[in-house]
N, CA, C and O atoms as a Tinker XYZ file with bonds, in Angstrom:
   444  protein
     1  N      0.843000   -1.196000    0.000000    73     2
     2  CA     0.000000    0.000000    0.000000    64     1     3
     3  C      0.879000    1.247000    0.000000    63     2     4     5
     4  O      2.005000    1.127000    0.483000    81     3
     5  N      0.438000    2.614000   -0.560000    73     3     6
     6  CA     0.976000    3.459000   -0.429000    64     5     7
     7  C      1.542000    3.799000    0.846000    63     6     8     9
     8  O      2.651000    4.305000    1.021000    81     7
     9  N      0.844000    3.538000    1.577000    73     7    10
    10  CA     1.576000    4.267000    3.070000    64     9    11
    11  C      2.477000    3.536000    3.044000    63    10    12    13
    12  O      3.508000    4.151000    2.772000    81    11
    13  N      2.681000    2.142000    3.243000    73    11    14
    14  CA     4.259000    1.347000    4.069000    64    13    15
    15  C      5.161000    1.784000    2.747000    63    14    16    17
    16  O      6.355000    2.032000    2.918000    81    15
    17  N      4.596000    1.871000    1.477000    73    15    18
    18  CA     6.109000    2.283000    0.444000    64    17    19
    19  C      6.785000    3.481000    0.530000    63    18    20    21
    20  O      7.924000    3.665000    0.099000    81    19
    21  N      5.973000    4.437000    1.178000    73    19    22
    22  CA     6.710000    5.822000    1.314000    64    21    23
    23  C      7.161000    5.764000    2.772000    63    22    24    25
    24  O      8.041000    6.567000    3.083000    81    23
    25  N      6.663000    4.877000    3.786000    73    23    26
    26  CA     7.401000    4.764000    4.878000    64    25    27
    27  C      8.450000    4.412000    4.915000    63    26    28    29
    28  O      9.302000    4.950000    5.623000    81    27
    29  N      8.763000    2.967000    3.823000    73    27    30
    30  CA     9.830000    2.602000    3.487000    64    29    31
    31  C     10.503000    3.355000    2.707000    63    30    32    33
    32  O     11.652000    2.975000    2.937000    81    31
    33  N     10.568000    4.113000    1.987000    73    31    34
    34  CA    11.184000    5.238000    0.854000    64    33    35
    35  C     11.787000    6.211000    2.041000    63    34    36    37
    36  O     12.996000    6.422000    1.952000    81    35
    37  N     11.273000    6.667000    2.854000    73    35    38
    38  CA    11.839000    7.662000    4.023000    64    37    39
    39  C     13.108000    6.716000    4.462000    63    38    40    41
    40  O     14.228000    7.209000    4.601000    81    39
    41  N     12.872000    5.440000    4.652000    73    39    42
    42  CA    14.148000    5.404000    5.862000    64    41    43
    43  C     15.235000    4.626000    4.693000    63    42    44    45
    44  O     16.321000    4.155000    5.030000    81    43
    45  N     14.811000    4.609000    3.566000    73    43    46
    46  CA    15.584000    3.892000    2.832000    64    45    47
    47  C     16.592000    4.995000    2.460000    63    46    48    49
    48  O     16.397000    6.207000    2.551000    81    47
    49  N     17.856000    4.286000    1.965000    73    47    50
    50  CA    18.976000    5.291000    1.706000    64    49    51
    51  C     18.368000    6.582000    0.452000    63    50    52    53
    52  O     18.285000    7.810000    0.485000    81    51
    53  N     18.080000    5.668000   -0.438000    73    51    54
    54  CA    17.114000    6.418000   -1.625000    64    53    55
    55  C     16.461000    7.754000   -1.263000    63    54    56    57
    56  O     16.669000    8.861000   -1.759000    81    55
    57  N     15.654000    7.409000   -0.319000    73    55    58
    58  CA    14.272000    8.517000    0.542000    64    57    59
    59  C     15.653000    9.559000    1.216000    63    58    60    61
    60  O     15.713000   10.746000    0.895000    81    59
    61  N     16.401000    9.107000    1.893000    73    59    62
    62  CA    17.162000   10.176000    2.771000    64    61    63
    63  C     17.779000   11.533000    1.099000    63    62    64    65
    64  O     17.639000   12.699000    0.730000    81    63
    65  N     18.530000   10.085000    0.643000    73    63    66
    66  CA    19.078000   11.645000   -0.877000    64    65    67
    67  C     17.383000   11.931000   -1.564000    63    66    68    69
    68  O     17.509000   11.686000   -2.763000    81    67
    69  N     16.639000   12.135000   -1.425000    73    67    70
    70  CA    15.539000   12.385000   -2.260000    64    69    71
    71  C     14.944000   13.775000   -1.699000    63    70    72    73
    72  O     14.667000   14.847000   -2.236000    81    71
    73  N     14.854000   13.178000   -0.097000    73    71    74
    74  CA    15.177000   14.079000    0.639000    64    73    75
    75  C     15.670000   15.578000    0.980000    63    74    76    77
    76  O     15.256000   16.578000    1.565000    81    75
    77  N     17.191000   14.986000    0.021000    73    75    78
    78  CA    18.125000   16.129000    0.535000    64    77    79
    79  C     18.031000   16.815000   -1.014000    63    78    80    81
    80  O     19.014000   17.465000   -1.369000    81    79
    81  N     17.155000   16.723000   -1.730000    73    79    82
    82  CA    17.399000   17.230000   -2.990000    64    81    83
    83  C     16.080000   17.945000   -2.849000    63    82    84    85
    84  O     16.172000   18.754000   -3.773000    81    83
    85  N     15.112000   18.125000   -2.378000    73    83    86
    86  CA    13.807000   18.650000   -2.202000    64    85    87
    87  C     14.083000   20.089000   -1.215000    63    86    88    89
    88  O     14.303000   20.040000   -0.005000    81    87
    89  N     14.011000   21.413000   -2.071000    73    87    90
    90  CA    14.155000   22.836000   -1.145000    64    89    91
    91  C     13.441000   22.693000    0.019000    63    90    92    93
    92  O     12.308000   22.243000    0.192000    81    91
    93  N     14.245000   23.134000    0.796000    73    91    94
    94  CA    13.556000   23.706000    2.425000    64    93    95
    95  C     12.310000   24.470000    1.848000    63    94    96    97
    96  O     12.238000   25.337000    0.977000    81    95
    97  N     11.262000   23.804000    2.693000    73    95    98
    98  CA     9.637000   24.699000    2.658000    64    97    99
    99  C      8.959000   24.260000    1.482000    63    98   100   101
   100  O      7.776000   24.577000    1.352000    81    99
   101  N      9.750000   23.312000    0.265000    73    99   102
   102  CA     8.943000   23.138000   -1.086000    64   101   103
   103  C      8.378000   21.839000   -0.500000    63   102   104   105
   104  O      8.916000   21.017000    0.241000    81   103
   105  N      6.641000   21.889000   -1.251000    73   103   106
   106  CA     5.997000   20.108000   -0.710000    64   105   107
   107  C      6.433000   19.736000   -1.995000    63   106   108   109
   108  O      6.755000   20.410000   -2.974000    81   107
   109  N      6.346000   17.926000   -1.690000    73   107   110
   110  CA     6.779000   17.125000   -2.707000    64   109   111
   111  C      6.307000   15.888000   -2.778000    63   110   112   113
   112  O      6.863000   15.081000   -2.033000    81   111
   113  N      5.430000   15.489000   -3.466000    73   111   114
   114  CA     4.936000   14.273000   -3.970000    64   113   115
   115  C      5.810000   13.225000   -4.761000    63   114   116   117
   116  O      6.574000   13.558000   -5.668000    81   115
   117  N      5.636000   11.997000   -4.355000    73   115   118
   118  CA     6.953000   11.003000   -4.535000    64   117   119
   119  C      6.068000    9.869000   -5.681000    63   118   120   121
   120  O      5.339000    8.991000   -5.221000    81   119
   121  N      6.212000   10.002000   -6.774000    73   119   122
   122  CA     5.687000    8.340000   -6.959000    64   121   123
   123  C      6.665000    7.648000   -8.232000    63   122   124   125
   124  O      7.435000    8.393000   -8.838000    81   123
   125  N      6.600000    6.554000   -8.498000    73   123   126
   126  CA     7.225000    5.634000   -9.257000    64   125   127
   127  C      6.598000    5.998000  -10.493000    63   126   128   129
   128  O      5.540000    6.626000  -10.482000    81   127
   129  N      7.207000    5.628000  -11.644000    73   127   130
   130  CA     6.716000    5.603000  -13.161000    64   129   131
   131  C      5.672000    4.255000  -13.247000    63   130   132   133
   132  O      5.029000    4.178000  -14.294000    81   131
   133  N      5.508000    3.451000  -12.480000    73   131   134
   134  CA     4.598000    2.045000  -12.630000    64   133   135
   135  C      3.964000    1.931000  -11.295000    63   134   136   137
   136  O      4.380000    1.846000  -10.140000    81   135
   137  N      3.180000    1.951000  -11.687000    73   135   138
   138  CA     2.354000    1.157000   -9.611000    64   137   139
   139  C      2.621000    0.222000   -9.199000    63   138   140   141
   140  O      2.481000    0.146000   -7.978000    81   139
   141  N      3.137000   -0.994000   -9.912000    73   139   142
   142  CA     3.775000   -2.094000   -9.614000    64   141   143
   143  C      5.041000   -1.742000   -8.607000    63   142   144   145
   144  O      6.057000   -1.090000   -8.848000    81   143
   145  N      4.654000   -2.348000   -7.495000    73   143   146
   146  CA     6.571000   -2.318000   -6.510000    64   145   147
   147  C      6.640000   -3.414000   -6.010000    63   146   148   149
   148  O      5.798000   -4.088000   -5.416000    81   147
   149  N      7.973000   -3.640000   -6.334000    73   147   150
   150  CA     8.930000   -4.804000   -6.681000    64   149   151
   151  C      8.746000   -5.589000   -5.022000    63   150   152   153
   152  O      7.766000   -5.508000   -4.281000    81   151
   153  N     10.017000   -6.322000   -4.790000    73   151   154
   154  CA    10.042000   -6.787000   -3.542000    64   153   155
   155  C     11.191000   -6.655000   -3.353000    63   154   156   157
   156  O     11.617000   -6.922000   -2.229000    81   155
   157  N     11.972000   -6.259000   -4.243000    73   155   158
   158  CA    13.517000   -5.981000   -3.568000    64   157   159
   159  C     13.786000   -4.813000   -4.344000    63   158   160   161
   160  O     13.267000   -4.207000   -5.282000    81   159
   161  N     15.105000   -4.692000   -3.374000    73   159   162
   162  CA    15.390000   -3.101000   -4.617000    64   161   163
   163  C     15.778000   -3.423000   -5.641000    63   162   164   165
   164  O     15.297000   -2.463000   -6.243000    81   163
   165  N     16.304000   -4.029000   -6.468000    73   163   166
   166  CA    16.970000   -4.791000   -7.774000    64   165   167
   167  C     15.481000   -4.471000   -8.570000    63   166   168   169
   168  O     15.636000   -3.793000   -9.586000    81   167
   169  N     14.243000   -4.806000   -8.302000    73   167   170
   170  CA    12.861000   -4.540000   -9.202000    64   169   171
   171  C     13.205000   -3.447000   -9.935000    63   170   172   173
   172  O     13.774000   -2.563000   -9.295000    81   171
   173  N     12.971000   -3.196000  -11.433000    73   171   174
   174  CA    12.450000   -2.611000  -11.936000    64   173   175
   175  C     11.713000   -2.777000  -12.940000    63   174   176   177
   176  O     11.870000   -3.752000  -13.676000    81   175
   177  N     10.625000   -1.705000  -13.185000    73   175   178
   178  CA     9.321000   -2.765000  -14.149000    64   177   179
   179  C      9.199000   -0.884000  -15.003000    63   178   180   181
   180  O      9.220000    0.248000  -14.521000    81   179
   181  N      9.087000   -1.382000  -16.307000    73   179   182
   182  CA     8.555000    0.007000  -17.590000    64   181   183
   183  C      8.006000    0.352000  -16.738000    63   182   184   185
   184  O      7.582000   -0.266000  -15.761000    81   183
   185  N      7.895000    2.360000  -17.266000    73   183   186
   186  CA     6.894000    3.026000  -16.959000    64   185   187
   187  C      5.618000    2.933000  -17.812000    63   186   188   189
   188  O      5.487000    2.621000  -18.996000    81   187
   189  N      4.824000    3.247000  -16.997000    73   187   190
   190  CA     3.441000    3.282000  -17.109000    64   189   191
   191  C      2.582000    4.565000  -17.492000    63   190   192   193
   192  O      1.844000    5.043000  -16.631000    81   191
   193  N      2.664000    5.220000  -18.936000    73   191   194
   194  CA     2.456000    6.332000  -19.229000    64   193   195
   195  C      0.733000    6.403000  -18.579000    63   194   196   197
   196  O      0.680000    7.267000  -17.704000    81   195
   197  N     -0.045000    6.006000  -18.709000    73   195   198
   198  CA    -1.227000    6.227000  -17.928000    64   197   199
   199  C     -1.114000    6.492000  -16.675000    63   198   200   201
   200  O     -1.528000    7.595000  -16.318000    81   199
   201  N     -0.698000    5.838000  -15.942000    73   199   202
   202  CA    -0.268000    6.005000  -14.148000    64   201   203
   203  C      0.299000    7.015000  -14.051000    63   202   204   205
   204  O      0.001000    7.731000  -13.095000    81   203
   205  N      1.243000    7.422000  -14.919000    73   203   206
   206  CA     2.161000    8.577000  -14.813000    64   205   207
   207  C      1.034000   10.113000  -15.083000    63   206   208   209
   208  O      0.978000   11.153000  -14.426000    81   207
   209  N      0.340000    9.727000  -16.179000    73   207   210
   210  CA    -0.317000   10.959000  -16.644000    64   209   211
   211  C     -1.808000   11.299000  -15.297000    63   210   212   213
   212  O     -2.390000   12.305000  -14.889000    81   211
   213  N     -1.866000   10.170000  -15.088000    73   211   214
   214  CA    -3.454000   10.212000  -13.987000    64   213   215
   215  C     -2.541000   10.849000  -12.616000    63   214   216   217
   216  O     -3.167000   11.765000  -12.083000    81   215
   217  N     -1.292000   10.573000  -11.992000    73   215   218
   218  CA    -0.770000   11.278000  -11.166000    64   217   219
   219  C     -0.697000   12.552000  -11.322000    63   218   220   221
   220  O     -0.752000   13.290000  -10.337000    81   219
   221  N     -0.562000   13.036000  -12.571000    73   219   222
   222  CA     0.518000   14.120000  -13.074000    64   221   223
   223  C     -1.191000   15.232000  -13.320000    63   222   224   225
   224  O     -0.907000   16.430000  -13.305000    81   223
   225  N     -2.189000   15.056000  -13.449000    73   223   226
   226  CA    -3.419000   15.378000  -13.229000    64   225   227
   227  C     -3.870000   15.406000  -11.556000    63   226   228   229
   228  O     -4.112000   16.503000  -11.053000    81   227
   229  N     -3.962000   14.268000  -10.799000    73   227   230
   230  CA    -4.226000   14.700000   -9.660000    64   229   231
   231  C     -3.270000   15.139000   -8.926000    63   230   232   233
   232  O     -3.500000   14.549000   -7.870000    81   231
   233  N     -2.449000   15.703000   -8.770000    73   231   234
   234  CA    -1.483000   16.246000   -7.924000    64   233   235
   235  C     -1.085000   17.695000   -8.294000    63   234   236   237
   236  O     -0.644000   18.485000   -7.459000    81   235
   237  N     -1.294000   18.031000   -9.770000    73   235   238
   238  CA    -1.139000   19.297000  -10.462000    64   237   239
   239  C      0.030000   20.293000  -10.013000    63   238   240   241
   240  O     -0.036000   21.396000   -9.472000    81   239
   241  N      1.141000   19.511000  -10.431000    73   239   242
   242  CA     2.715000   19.916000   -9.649000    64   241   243
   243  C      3.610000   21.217000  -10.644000    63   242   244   245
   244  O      3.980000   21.180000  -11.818000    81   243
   245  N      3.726000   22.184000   -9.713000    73   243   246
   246  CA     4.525000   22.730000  -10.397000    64   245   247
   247  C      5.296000   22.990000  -10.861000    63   246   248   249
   248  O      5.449000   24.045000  -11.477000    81   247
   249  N      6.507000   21.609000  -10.655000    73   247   250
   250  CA     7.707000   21.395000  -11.313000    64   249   251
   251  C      7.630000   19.555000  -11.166000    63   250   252   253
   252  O      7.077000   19.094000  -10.168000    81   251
   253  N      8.059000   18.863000  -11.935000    73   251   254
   254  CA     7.483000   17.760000  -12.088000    64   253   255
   255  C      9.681000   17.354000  -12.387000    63   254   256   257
   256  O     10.411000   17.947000  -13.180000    81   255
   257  N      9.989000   16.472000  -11.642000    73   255   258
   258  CA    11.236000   15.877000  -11.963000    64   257   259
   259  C     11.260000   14.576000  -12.018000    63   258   260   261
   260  O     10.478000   13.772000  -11.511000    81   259
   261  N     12.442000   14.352000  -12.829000    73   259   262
   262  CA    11.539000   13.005000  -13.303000    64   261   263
   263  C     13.681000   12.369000  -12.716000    63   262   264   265
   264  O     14.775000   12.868000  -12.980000    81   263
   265  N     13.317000   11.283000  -12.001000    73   263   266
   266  CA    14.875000   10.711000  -11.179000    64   265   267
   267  C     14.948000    9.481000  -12.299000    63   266   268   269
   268  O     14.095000    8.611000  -12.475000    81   267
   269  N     15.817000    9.599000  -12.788000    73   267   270
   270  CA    16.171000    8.397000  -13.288000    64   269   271
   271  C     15.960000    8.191000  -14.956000    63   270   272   273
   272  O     15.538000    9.208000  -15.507000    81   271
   273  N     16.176000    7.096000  -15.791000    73   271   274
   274  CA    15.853000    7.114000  -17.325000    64   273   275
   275  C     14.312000    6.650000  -17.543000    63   274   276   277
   276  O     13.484000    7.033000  -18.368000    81   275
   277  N     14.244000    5.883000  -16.717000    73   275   278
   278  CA    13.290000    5.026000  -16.744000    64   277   279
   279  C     11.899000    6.092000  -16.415000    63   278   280   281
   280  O     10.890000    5.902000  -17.094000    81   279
   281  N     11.894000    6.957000  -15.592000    73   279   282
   282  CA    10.970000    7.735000  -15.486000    64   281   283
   283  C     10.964000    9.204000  -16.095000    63   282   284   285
   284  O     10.215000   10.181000  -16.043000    81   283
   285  N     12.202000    8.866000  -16.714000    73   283   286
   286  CA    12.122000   10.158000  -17.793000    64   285   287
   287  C     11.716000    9.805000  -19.615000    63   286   288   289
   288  O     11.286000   10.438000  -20.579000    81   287
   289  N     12.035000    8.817000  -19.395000    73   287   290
   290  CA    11.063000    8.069000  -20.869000    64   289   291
   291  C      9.697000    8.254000  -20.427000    63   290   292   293
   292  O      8.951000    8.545000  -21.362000    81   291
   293  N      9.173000    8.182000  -19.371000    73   291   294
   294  CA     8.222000    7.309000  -18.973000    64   293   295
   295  C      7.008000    8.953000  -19.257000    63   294   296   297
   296  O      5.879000    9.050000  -19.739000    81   295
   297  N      8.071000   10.081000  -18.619000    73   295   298
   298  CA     7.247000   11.156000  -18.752000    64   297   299
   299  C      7.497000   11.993000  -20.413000    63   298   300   301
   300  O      6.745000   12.893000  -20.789000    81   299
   301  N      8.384000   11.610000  -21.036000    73   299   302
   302  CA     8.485000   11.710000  -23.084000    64   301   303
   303  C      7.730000   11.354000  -23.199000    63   302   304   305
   304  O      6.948000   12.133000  -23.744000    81   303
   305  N      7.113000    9.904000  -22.864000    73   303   306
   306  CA     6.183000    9.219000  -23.713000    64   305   307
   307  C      4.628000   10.205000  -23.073000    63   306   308   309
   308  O      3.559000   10.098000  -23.673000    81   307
   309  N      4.728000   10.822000  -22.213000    73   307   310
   310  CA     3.527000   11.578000  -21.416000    64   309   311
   311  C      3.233000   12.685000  -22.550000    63   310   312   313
   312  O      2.245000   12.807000  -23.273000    81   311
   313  N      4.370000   13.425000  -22.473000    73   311   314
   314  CA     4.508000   14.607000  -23.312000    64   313   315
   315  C      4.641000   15.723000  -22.262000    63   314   316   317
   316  O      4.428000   16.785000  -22.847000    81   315
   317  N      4.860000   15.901000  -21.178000    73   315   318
   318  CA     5.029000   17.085000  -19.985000    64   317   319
   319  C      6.546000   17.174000  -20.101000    63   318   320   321
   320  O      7.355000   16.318000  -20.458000    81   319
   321  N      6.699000   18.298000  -19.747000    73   319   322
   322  CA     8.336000   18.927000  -19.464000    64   321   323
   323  C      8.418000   18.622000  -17.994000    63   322   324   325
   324  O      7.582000   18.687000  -17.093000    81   323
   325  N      9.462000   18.332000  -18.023000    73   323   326
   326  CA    10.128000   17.733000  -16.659000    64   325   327
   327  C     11.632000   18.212000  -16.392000    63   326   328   329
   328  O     12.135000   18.406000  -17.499000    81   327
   329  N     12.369000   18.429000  -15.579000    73   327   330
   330  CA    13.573000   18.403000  -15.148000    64   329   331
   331  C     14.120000   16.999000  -14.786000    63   330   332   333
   332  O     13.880000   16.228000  -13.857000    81   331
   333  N     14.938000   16.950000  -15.854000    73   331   334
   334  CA    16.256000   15.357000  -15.661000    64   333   335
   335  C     16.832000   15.542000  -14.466000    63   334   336   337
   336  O     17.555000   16.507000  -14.217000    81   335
   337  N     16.484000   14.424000  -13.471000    73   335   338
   338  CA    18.025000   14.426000  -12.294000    64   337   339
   339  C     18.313000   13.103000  -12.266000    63   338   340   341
   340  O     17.395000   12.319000  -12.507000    81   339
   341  N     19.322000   12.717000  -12.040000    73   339   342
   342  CA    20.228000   11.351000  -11.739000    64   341   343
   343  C     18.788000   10.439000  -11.025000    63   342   344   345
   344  O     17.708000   11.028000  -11.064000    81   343
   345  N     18.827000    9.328000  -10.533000    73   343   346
   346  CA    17.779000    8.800000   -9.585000    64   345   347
   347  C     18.885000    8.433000   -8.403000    63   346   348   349
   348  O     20.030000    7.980000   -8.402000    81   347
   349  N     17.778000    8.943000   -7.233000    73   347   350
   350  CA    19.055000    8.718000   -5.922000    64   349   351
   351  C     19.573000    7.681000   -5.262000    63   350   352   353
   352  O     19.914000    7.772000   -4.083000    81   351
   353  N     19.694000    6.443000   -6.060000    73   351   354
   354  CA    19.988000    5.541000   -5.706000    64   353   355
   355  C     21.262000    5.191000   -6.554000    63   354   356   357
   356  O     22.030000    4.281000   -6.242000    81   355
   357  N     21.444000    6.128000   -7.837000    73   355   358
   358  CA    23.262000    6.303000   -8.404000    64   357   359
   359  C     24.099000    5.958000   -7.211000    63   358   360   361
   360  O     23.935000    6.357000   -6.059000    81   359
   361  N     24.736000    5.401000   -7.529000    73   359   362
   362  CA    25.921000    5.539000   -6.615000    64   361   363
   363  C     26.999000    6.173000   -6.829000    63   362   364   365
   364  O     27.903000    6.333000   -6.008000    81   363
   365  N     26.961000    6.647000   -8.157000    73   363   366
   366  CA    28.062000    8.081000   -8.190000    64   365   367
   367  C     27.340000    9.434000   -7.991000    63   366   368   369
   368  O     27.756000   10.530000   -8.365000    81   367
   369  N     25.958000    9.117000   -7.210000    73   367   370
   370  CA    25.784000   10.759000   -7.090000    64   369   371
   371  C     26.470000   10.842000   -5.820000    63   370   372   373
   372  O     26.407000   10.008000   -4.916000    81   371
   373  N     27.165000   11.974000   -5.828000    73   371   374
   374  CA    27.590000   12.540000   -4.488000    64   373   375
   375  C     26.989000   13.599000   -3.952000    63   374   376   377
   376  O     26.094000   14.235000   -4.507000    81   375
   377  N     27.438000   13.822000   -2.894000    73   375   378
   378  CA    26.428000   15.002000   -1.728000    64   377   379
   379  C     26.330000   16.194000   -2.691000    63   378   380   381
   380  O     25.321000   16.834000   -2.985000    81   379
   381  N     27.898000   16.397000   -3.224000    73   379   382
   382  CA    27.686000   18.095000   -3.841000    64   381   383
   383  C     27.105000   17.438000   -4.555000    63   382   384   385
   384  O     26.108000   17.346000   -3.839000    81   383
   385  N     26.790000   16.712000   -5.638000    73   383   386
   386  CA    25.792000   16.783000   -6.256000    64   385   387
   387  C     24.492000   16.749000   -6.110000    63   386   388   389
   388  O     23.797000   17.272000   -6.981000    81   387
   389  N     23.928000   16.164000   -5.044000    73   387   390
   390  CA    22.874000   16.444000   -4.169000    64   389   391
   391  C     22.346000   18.260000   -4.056000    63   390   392   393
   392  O     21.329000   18.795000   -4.499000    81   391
   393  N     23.348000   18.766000   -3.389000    73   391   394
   394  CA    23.323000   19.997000   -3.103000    64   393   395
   395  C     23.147000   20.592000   -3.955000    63   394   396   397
   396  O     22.099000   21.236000   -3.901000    81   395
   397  N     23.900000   20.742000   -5.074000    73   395   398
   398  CA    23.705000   21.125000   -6.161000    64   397   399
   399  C     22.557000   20.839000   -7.025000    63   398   400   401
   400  O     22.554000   21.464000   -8.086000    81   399
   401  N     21.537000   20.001000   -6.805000    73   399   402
   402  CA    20.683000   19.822000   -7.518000    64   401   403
   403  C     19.446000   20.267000   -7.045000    63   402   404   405
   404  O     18.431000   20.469000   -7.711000    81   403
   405  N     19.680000   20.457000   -5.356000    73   403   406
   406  CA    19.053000   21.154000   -4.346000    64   405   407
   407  C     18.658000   22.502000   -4.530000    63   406   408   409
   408  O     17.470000   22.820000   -4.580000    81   407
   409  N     19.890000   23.576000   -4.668000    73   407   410
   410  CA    19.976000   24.879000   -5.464000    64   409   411
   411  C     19.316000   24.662000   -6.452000    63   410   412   413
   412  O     18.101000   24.624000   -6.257000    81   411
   413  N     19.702000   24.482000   -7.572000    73   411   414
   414  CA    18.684000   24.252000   -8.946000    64   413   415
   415  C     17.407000   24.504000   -8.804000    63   414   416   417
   416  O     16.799000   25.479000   -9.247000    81   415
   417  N     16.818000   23.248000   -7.917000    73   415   418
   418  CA    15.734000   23.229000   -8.024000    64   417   419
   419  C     15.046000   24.680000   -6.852000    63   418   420   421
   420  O     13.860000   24.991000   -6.958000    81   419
   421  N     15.550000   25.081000   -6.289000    73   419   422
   422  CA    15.093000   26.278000   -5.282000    64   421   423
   423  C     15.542000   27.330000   -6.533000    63   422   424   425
   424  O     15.220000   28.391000   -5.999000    81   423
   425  N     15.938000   27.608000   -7.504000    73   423   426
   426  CA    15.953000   28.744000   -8.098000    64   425   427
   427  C     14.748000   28.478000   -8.967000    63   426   428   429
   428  O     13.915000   29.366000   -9.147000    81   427
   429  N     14.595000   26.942000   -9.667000    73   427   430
   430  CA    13.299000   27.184000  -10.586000    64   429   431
   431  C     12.237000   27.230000   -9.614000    63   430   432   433
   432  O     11.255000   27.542000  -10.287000    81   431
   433  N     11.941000   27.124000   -8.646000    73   431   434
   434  CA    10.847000   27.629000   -7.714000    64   433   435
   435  C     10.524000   28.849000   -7.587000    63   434   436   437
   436  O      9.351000   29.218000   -7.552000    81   435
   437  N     11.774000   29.817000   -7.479000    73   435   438
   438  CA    11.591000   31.170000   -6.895000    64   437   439
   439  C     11.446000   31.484000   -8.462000    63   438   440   441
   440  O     10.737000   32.490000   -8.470000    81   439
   441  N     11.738000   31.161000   -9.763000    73   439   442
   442  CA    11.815000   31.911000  -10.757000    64   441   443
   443  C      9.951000   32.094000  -11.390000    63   442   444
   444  O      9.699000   32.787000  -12.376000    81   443
């Protein structure tokens, strides 16, 4: 169910950098490109351009980022503009890059 996956997404390493990439004071809605979730972290399953587009309607976000390839196809195939970031489970993202993607995204907010 939604609740235990975002409970689990918080304490997971993933949730902490996801976390740290989301501006102080900005809200942020978290979801996967597929409704399908896996049972281990190794899962990954196509995005789901319907799921993606019915989120992307009820939540009506004003900057929409899309982590990873898989959910950046997922939102091409949508047709919405999105901001590319790494997905935080890279293991070559590093903190400054974190931070740095942190800034970014607090300037297209204020802009």
């Amino acid at each position: 169910n939604d609740e235990e996956w975002h409970g689990a997404l918080q304490r997971s390493h993933t949730g902490r950098r996801l976390s740290a990439m989301i501006p102080d004071g900005a809200q942020a809605f978290v979801i996967n490109s597929s409704p399908t979730i896996g049972e281990c972290p190794d899962s990954c399953y196509p995005a789901d351009s319907d799921y993606i587009e019915d989120k992307i309607q009820h939540i009506e976000p004003d900057i929409i980022c899309a982590c990873g390839r898989i959910a950046q196809g997922g939102l091409t195939e949508v047709g919405v503009k999105f901001v590319a970031l790494p997905h935080p489970a890279w293991r070559q993202l590093s903190n400054s890059m974190v931070h740095a993607i942190k800034k970014n995204l607090e300037l297209l907010l204020n802009s």
